[in-house]
C-alpha positions as CSV (number, residue, x, y, z in Angstrom):
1,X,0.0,0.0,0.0
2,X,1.3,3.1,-1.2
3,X,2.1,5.9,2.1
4,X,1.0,9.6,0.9
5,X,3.7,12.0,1.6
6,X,2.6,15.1,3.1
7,X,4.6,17.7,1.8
8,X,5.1,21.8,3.4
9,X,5.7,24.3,0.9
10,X,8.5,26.4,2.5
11,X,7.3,30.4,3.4
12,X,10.2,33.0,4.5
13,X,12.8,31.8,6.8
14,X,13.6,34.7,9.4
15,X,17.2,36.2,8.6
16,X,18.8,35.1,12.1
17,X,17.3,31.7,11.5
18,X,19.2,31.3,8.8
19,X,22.5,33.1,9.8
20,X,22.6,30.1,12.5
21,X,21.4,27.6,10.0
22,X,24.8,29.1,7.9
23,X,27.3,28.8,10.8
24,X,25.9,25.2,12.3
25,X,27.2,21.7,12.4
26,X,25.2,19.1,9.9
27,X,23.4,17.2,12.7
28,X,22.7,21.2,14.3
29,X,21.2,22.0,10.6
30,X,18.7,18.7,10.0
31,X,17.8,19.9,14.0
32,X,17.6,24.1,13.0
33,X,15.5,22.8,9.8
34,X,12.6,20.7,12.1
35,X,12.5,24.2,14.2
36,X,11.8,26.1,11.0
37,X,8.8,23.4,10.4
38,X,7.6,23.3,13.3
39,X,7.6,27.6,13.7
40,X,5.8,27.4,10.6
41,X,3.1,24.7,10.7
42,X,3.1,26.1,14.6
43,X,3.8,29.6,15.1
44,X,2.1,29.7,18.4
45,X,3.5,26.4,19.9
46,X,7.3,27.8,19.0
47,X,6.1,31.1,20.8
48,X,6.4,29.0,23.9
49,X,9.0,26.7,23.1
50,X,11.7,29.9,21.8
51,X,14.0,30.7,25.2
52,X,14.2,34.4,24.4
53,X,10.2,34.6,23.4
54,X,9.1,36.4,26.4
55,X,12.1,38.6,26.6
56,X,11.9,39.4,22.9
57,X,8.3,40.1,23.2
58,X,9.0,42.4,26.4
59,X,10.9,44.8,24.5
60,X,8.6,44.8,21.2
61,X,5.5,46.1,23.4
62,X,7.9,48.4,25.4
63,X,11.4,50.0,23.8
64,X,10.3,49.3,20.4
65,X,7.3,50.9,19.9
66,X,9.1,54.4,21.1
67,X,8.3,53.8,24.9
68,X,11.0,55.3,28.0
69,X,13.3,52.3,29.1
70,X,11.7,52.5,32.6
71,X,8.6,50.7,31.2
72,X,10.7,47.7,29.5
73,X,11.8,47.8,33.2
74,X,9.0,47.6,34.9
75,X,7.4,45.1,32.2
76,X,10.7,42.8,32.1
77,X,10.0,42.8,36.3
78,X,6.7,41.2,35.7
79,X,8.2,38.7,32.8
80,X,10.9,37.8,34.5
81,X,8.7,36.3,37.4
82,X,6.6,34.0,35.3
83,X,9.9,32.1,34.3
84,X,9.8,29.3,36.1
85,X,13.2,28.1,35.6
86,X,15.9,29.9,38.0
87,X,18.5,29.8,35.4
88,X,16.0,31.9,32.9
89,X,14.8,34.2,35.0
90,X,18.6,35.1,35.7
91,X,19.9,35.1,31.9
92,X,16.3,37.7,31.5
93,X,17.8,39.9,34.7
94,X,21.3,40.2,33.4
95,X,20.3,40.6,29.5
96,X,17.4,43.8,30.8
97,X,20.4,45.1,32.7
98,X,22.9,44.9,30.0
99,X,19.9,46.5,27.5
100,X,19.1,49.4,30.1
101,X,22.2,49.9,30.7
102,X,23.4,50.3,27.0
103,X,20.8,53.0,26.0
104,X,20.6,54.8,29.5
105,X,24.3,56.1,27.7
106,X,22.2,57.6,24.6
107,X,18.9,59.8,26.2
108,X,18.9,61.1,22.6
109,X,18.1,58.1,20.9
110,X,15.3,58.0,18.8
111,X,13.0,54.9,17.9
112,X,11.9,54.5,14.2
113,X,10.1,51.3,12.2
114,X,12.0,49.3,9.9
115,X,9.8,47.3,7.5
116,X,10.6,43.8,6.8
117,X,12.4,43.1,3.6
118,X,12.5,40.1,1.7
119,X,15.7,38.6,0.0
120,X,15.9,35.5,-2.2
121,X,19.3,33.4,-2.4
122,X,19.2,30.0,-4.7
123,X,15.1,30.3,-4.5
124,X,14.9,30.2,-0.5
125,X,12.8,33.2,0.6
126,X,14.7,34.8,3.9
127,X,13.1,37.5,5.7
128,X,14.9,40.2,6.6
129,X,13.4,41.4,10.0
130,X,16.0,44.5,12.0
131,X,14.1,44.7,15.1
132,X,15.1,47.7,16.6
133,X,15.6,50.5,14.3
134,X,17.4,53.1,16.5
135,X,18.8,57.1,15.5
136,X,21.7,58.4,17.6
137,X,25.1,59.9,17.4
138,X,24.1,61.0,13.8
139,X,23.7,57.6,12.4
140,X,20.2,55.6,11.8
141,X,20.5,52.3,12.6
142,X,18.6,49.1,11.3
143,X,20.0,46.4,14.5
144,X,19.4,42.5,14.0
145,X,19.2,42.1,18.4
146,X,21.2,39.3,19.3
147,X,20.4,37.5,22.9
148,X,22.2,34.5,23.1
149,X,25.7,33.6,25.1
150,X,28.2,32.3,23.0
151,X,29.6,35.4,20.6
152,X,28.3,36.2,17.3
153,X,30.7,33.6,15.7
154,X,31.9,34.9,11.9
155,X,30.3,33.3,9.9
156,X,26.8,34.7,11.7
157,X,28.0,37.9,11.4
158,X,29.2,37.8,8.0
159,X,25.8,36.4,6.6
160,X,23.7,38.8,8.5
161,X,25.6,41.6,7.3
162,X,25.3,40.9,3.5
163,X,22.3,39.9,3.8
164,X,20.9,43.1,5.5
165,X,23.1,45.1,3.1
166,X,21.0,43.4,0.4
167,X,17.8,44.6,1.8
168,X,18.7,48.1,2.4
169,X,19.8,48.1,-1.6
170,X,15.9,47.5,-2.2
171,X,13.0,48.5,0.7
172,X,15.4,49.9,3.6
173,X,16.8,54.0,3.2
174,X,19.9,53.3,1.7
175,X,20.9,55.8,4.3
176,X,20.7,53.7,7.1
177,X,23.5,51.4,8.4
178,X,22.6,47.8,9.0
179,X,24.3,46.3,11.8
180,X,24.2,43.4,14.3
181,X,23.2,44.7,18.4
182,X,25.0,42.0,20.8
183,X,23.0,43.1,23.7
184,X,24.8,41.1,26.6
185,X,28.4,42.4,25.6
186,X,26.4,46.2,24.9
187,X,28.4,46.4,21.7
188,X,26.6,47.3,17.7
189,X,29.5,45.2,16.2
190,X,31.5,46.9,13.2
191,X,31.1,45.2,10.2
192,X,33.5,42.6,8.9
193,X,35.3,42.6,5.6
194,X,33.8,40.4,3.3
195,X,33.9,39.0,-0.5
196,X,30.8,39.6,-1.9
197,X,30.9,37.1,-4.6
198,X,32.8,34.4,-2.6
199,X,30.2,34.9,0.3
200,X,27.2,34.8,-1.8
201,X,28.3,31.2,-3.2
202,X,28.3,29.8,0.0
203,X,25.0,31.0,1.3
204,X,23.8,30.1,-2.0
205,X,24.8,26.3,-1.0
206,X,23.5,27.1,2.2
207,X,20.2,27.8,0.8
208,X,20.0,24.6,-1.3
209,X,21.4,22.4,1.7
210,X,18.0,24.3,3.9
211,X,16.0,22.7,0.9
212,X,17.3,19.6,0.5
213,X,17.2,19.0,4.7
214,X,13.4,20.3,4.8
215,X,12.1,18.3,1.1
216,X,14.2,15.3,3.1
217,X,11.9,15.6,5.9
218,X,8.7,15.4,3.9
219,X,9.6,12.0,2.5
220,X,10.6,10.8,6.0
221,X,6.9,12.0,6.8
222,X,9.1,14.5,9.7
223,X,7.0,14.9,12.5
224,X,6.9,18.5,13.8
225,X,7.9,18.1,17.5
């Protein structure tokens, strides 16, 4: 008897999803790839699955809508209580700190929205989403935030900024400067030097290695979980 193969067309993959997807291990990729499934057959059950959900979502209906930093504070308080592991509730504490304590330097700092853009490499949609765009010091800003503890290794940073730079070539102001925001080391990292071509090969084989991992996972008949 013949099995039917259910198959899931493949919508945008956020940029910092793939950046990670670009810097992983092969067994860390089939893994990053089930995620991307499961975030889009599931949006709200990754909601509560993604570590840096709550936090992330803290500072969207706070600091990023143009909001004081004293009411991320206060909401971050109220957040950071519902964790219910120890361990979270103290990465939540030290990250707020580290983000309070970055922009408490810059009382001129203006917010602004930055529309998502959309950039295609070897027919995989990415999503280009800057989550905080941010005016001070004279320059505007488009930041991808970065949460997580290990450093921004290379080959992240490399692939988020072309890829960002390719967005602000179509829908972004050209004008503004597109940037990774390591909030735990308080730092908008300079950008690397790169080879355009060179580096646009690789994440070309990047993007058909994402396809042939998810179109893999529909003949398996993948669960989502």
């Amino acid at each position: 008897m013949k099995t039917e193969v259910y198959t899931m067309e493949i919508n945008e993959v956020p940029l910092t999803a793939f950046a990670r997807f670009f810097e992983a291990t092969p067994a860390e990729k089939v893994k990053m790839v089930r995620e991307a499934r499961l975030f889009q057959s599931d949006p709200g059950g990754y909601a509560l699955r993604a570590y840096y959900g709550a936090f992330r979502n803290a500072l969207r209906r706070t600091h990023w809508k143009g909001s004081d930093l004293g009411t991320f504070g206060a909401t971050l308080d109220d957040v950071i209580a519902e964790q219910k592991s120890a361990p979270k509730q103290e990465h939540y504490r030290d990250l707020g700190k580290a983000y309070v304590d970055y922009w408490n330097l810059y009382d001129e700092a203006a917010i602004f929205p930055v529309p998502d853009a959309e950039v295609e490499i070897a027919g995989l949609r990415l999503r280009v989403n800057a989550e905080l765009g941010i005016s001070f010091g004279g320059t505007d800003y488009a930041l991808a935030v970065y949460l997580r503890a290990p450093k921004p290794t290379r080959l992240y940073r490399q692939s988020v900024q072309y890829l960002t730079q390719q967005a602000r070539s179509g829908v972004w102001n050209p004008e503004w400067h597109a940037a990774t925001y390591d909030v735990r080391r308080k730092v908008i990292l300079p950008d690397l030097r790169i080879r355009p071509q060179d580096l646009r090969l690789a994440l070309e084989g990047a993007a058909a290695n994402f396809v042939q991992i998810w179109n893999s996972l529909d003949t398996q008949g993948a669960d989502y979980a």
